[in-house]
C-alpha positions in Angstrom: -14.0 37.2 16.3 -17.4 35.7 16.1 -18.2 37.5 12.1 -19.0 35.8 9.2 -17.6 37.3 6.2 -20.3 36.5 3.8 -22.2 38.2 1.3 -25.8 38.9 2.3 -29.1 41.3 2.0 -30.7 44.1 3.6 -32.1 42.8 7.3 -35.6 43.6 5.2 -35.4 42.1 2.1 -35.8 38.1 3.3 -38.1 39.2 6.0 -41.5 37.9 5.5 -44.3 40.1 3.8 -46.3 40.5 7.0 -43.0 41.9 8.8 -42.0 44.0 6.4 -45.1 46.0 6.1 -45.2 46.4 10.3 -41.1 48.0 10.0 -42.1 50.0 6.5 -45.1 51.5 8.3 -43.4 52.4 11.2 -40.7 53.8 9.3 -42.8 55.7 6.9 -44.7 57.3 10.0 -41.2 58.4 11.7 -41.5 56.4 15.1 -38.2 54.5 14.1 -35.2 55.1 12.0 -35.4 52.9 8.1 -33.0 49.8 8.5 -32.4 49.9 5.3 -31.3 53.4 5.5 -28.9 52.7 8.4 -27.0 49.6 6.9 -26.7 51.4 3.7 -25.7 55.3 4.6 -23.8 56.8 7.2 -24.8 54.7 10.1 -23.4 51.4 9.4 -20.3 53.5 7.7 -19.5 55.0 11.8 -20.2 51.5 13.2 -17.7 49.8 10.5 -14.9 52.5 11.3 -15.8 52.3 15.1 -15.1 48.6 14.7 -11.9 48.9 13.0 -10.8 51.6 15.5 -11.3 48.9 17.9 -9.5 46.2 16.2 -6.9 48.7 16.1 -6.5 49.7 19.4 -6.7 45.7 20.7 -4.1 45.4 18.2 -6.5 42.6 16.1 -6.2 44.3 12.6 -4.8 41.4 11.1 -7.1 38.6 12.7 -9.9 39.9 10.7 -9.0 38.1 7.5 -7.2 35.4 9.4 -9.5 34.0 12.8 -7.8 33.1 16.0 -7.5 29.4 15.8 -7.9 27.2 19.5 -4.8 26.1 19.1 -3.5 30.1 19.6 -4.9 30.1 23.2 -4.1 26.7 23.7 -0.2 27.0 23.0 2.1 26.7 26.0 4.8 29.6 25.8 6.1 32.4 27.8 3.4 34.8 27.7 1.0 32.1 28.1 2.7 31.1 31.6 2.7 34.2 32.9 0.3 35.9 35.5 1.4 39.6 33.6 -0.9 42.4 33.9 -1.8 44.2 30.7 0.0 47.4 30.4 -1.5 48.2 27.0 -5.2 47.3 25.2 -3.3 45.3 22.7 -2.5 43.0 25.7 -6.2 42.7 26.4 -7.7 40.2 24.0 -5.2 37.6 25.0 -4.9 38.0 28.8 -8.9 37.7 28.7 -9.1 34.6 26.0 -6.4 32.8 28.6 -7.9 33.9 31.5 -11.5 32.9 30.5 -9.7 29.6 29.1 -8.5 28.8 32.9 -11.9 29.1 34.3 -11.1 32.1 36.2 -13.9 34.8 36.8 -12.0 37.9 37.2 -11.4 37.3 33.2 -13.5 40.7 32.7 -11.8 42.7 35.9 -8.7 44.8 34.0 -7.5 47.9 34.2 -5.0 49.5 31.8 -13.0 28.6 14.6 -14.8 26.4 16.1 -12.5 28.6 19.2 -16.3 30.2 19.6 -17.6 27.0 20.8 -14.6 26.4 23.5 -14.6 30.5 24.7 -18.9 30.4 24.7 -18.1 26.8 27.3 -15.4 28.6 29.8 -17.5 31.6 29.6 -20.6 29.6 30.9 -18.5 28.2 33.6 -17.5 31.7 34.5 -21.6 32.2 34.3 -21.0 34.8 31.9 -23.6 36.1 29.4 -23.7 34.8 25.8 -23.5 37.1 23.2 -26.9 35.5 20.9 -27.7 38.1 18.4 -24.7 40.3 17.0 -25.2 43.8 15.6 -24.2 44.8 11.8 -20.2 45.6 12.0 -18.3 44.9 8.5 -21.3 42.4 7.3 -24.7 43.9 6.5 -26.6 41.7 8.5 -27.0 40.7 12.0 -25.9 37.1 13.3 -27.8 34.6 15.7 -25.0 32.7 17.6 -26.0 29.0 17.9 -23.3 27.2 16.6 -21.3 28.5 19.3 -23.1 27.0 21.7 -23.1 23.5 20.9 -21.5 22.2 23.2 -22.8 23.5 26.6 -24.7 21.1 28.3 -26.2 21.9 31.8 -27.7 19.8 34.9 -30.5 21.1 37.1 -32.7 19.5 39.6 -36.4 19.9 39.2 -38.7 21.2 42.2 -41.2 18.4 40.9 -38.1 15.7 41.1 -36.3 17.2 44.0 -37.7 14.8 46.8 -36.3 11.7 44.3 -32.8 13.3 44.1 -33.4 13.3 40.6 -31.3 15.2 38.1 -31.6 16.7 34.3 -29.2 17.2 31.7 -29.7 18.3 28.2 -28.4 20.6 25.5 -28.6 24.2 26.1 -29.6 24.4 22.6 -32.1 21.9 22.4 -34.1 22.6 25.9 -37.4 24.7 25.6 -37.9 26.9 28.4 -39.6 30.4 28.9 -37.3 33.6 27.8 -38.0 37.0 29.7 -36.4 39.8 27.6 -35.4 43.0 29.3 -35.1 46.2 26.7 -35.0 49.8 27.1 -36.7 52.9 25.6 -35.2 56.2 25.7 -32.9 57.2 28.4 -32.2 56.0 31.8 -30.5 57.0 35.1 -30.2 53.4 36.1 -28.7 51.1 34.7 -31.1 47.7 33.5 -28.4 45.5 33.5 -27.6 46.1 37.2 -31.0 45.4 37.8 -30.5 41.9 36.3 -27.7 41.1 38.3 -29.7 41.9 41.4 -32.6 39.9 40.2 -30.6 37.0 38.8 -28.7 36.4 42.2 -30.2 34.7 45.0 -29.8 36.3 48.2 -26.1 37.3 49.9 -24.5 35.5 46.9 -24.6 38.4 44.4 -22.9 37.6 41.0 -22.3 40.3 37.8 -23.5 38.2 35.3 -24.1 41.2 32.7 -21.5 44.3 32.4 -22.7 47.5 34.2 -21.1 50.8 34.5 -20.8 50.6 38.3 -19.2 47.2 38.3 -15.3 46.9 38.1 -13.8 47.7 34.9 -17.2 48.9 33.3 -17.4 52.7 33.3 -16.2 52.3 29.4 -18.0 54.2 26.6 -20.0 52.1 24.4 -18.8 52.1 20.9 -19.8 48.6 18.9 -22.1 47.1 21.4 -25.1 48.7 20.7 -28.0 46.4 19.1 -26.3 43.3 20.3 -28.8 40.7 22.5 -26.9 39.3 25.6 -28.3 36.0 27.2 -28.0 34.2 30.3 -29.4 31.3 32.3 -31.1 30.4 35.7 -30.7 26.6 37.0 -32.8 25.5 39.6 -31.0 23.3 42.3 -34.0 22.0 43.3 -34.1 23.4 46.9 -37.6 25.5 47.5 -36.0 27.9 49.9 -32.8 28.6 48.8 -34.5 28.4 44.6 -35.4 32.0 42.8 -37.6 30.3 40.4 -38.5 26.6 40.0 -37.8 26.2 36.0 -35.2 26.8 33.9 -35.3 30.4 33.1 -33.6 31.8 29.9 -33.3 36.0 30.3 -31.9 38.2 27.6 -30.9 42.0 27.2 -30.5 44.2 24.7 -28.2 47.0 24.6 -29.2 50.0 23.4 -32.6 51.9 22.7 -35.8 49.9 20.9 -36.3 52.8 18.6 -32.8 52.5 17.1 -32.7 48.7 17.2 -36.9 47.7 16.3 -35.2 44.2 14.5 -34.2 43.1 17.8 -37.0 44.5 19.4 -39.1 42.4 17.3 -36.9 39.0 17.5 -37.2 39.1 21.7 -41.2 40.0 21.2 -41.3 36.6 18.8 -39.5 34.2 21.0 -40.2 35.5 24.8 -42.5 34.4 27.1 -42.5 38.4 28.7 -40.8 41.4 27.4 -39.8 44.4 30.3 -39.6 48.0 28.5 -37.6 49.5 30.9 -38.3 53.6 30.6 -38.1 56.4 32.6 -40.8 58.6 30.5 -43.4 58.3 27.9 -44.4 60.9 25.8 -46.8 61.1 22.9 -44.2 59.8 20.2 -43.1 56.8 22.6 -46.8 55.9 22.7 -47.6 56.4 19.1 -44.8 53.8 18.7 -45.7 51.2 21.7 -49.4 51.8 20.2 -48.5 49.8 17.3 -47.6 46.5 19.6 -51.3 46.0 19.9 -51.4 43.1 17.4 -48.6 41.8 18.9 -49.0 38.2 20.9 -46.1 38.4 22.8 -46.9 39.9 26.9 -45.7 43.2 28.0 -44.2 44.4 30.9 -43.4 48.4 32.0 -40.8 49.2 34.3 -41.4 53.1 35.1 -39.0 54.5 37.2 -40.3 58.0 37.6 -36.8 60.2 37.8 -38.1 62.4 34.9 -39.6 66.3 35.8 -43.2 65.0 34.3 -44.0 61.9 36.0 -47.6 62.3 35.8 -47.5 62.7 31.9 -45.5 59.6 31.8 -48.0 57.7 33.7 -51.4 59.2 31.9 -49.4 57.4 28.3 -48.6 54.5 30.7 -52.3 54.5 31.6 -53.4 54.5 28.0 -50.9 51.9 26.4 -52.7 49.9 29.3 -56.0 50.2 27.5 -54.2 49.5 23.7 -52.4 46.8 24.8 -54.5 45.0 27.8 -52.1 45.4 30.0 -53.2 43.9 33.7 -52.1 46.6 36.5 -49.2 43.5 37.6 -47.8 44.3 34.0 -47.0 47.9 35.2 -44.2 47.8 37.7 -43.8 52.0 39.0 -40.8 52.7 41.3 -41.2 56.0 42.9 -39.6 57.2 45.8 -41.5 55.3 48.4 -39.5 51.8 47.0 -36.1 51.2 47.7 -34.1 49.0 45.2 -34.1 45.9 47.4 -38.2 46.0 47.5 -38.2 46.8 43.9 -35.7 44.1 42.7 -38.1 41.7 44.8 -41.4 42.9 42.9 -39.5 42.5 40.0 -38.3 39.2 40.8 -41.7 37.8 42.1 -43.2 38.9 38.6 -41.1 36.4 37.0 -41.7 33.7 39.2 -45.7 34.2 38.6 -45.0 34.3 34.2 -42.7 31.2 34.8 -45.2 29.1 36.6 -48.0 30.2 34.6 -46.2 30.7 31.2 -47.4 28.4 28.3 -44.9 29.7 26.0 -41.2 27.5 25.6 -38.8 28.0 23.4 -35.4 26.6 22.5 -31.9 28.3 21.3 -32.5 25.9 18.0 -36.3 26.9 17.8 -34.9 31.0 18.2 -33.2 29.9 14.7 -36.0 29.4 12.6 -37.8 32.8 14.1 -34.5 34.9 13.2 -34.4 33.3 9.5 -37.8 34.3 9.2 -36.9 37.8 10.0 -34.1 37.8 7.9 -31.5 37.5 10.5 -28.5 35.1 9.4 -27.4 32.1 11.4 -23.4 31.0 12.0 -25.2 27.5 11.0 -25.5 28.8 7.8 -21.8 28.5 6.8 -20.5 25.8 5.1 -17.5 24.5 7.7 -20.2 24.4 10.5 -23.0 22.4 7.9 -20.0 19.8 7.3 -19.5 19.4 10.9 -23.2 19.2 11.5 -23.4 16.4 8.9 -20.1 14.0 10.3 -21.7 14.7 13.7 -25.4 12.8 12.7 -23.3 10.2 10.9 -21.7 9.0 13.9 -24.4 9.5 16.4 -26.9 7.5 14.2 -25.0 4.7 15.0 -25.0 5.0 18.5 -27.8 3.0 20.1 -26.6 1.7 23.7 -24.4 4.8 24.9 -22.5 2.8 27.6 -21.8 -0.1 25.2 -21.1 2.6 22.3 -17.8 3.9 24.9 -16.8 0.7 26.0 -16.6 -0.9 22.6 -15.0 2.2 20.9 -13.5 4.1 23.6 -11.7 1.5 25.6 -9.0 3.0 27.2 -11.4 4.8 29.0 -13.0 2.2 31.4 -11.3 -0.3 33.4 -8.1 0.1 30.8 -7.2 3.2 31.6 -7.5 2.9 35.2 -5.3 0.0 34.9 -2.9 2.1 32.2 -2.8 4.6 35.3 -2.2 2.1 37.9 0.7 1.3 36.2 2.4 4.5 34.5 2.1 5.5 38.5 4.0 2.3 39.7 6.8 2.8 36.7 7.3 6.2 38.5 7.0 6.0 41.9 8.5 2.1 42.2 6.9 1.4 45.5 6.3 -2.0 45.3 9.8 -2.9 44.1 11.0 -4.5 47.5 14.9 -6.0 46.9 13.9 -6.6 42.9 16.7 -5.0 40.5 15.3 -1.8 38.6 15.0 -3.0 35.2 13.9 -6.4 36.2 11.0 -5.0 37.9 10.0 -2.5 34.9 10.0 -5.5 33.0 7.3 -8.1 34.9 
């Protein structure tokens, strides 16, 4: 649904110089697996059959070649009426796509064209994550989703503003704000998404925003999602007691391991204020390929939860990637068995609140663009029916000077006309003011 079906090259070959010679040696030394390698052998060969297995099973086969159009999900028939549970995964895509369409959260909870931008706005209503960075499927690159998001526009009160009453609203594309990333490294017992729920909700009002395996409906095995960069958002209200943090806060996730996905890896480490490695060991390998971050200028966080049957190897390579990379002892966050998960997700939460009030570093979904074409990463911009719509979009804004004379002037019928349109179209129905008058006599004054 959200793929591009153009021709393009290797995720290395547009990459700047000084990027590719960080991935080649890195490959060459064996601490991660070639791109090049993967989009070209075997590897993107089981993700492109995975992907049409899917297709298959959801019954989708044919909308690869031809896209779902808004006006599918918008049509009024039968099926569409109909509060049917899905008795087969062919029923799936639709009863979620109609489901998200209605605003209604449960969209995700079943058991058995420019339609991105509409199903990217429900889905922030729902306060769903965003898919931003899609893995390699049937197209040899990966895909920054920005386009998609055009539309979404969000209001938030700022602590600094909140005694005012004072509200701001801007383009979720265009605002800068500080981006925490949250990525794993080898296997874990827990699951890091979970962990973001927790973190992301303020207290007694819990909300799923990511997909977890202990959540409803999300015990499934993982088949085309791997490499693929989730985002989501945290407003302010601009209440001190009741806020989490008092700034915007973008947060991000990546599914999968770092060592099979280091492109992503490296996007998040360009455009985040903080990175969390989430690990549950570290052995010499894992710190042979963390060494190599030393030159990096992004900021590094550890999460360590010591499950493994070496914890103290684990924290003697935690102890020395503290020396490589500087790392302050509030950059290592241990859980051990003395910390439940409600004193953890606290630590974890006040960490954040200290890098967003002290974090210089702001960046913008249109910004995140330019870093992912630099790392040879393709854009949905790119295509030519979203440039066209991009261009007819500045020609009519650049005329707009005085908003509210701009709609009075050119949208008419929606001021005091269309309340008086209303007014009347009511009265022609409801005929309460006809008194003794004859029918069409009165229809007529």
């Amino acid at each position: 649904m959200y793929g591009l079906n153009q021709e393009q090259d290797s995720a290395t070959q547009r990459a700047p110089k000084s990027k590719q010679k960080d991935v080649l040696k890195l490959e060459q030394e064996g601490y991660i697996e070639p791109v090049l390698e993967l989009e070209e052998t075997d590897g993107l060969n089981e993700r492109s059959k995975a992907f049409q297995d899917v297709l298959s099973r959801l019954n989708l086969e044919k909308h690869r070649s031809i896209k779902i159009r808004l006006r599918d999900v918008l049509e009024i028939c039968p099926e569409s009426i109909k509060n049917r549970i899905p008795e087969a995964l062919g029923d799936l895509p639709w009863h979620f796509l109609r489901k998200v369409m209605a605003l209604n959260g449960t969209a995700r909870n079943t058991s058995i064209g420019f339609l991105q931008q509409e199903i990217l706005l429900k889905m922030s209503m729902c306060q769903f994550p965003f898919p931003l960075l899609l893995p390699t499927l049937d197209t040899p690159k990966y895909t920054l989703l920005l386009w998609a998001m055009r539309d979404i526009v969000r209001k938030w009160r700022l602590h600094s503003v909140a005694e005012s009453r004072g509200f701001r609203e801007e383009s979720l594309v265009l605002t800068s704000m500080p981006t925490i990333s949250f990525v794993r490294m080898g296997s874990c017992s827990f699951s890091k998404s979970q962990l973001l729920n927790e973190v992301l909700s303020p207290s007694q009002q819990h909300h799923d925003f990511f997909i977890h395996r202990d959540m409803e409906s999300g015990n499934f095995l993982r088949k085309i999602a791997d490499g693929l960069i989730e985002i989501s958002w945290y407003f302010p209200g601009g209440t001190e007691n009741s806020d989490l943090f008092p700034e915007p806060l973008a947060v991000t996730n990546l599914c999968g391991d770092i060592e099979s996905h280091w492109l992503q890896f490296s996007f998040l480490a360009e455009v985040s204020s903080a990175v969390f490695i989430v690990t549950e060991s570290i052995d010499e390998r894992e710190y042979a390929l963390l060494s190599s971050l030393k030159e990096s200028s992004s900021k590094y966080y550890f999460i360590l939860n010591c499950k493994n049957k070496k914890p103290k190897e684990s924290l003697g390579f935690l102890n020395k990637l503290a020396s490589v990379l500087k790392l302050s002892k509030s950059q290592l966050l241990v859980k051990d068995r003395t910390m439940n998960n409600a004193g953890f997700v606290k630590k974890v939460q006040s960490t954040i609140e200290t890098i967003v009030n002290s974090s210089l570093k702001t960046v913008s979904l249109e910004a995140m663009a330019v870093t992912a074409h630099d790392l040879g990463i393709q854009v949905d911009e790119d295509c030519q029916a979203c440039q066209c719509a991009s261009k007819y979009t500045e020609e009519i804004t650049a005329e707009i000077r005085n908003g509210a004379k701009y709609k009075r002037e050119m949208l008419s019928l929606r001021g005091d006309q269309w309340k008086n349109l209303a007014k009347l179209e009511k009265e022609m129905c409801r005929m309460k003011r006809q008194g003794d008058m004859a029918t069409e006599d009165y229809k007529l004054r």
